[in-house]
Every structure is written in structure tokens, then in C-alpha cells.
C-alpha positions in Angstrom: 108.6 58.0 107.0 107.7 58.2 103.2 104.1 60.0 104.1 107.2 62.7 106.0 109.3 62.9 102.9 106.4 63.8 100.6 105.2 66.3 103.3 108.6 67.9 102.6 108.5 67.7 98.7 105.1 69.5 98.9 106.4 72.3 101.4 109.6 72.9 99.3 107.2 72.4 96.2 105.3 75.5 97.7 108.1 77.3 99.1 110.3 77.3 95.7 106.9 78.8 94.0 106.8 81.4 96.2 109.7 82.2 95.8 110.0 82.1 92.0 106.7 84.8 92.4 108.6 87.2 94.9 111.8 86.9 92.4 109.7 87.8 89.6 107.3 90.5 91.1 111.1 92.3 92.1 112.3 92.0 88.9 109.2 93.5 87.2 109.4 96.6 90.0 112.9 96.7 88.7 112.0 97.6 85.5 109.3 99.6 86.3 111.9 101.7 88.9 114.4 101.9 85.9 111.8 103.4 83.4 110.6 105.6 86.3 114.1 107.0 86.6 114.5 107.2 82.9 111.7 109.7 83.1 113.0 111.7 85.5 116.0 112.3 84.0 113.9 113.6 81.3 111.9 116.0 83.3 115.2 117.1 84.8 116.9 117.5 81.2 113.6 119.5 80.1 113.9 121.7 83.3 117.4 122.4 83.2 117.2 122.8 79.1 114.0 125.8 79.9 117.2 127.3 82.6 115.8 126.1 85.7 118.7 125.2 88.3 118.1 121.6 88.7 119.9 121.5 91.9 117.4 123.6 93.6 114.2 121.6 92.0 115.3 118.5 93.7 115.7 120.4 96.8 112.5 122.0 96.9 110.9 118.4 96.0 113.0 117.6 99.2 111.7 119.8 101.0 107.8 119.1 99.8 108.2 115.9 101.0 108.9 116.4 104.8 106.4 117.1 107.5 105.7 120.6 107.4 106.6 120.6 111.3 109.9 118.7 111.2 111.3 121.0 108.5 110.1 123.9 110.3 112.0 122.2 113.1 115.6 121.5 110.7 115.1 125.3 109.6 115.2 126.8 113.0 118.6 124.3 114.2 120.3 125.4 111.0 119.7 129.3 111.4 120.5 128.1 115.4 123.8 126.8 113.9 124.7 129.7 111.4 123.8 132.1 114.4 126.0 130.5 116.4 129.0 130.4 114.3 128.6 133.8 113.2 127.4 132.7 109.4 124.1 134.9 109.5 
């Protein structure tokens, strides 16, 4: 029974140390996420401060991001939509 307890200590031992690492590598991304964001309010303040509608820079990053076919896709079902409801 003893060899079964210290089988235990070692697993918890080894668990508890991965899981201070996984605590720590989060907290680290953390901090790296909050001086990513910092920046980007930054870019945003510089953008809006040169007259640039900031509203429509983070749409158009939006947009850059999606698959060129699936936005093609949403485009089509929203002038489907306006068409439909007479907004066009």
C-alpha cells in the first residue's frame, strides 16, 4: 500500500506542475493580449485622429478576414434580403 500512496504523491507531484506551467503560460498570454490591445487602441486613436471612420476600418478588417467565397456568399443573402423587403 505505501509503494500505492507514493505512486499517488508522484502523479499529483507531476500533475500540480503541470498545472502551475499551464497557469503561468495563460497568464503570460494575458499580458501579452492586454499589451496587444493597448496597441490597437493606438492604431485606432492614430486612424481616427488622421479622420479615418474607425467604424468602417474594423469592418473592412472584418471583412479581410473571411473566406473570400463565404463573404461573397453573406453579400449576395443580404442584397437577397434588402431586395426582398424593398430596401434596395
Amino acid at each position: 500500500m505505501a509503494d500505492d500512496a507514493s505512486n499517488i504523491d508522484v502523479l499529483n507531484s507531476t500533475a500540480q506542475t503541470q498545472l502551475k506551467t499551464i497557469i503561468e503560460r495563460i497568464e503570460r498570454l494575458e499580458e501579452d493580449k492586454a499589451a496587444v490591445m493597448a496597441d490597437l487602441k493606438e492604431v485606432f486613436a492614430e486612424a481616427k485622429g488622421n479622420g479615418f471612420d474607425v467604424k468602417i476600418i474594423r469592418k473592412v478588417v472584418r471583412i479581410r478576414k473571411q473566406d473570400t467565397a463565404k463573404r461573397q456568399e453573406e453579400e449576395a443573402l443580404v442584397d437577397l434580403y434588402m431586395s426582398a423587403i424593398g430596401g434596395l
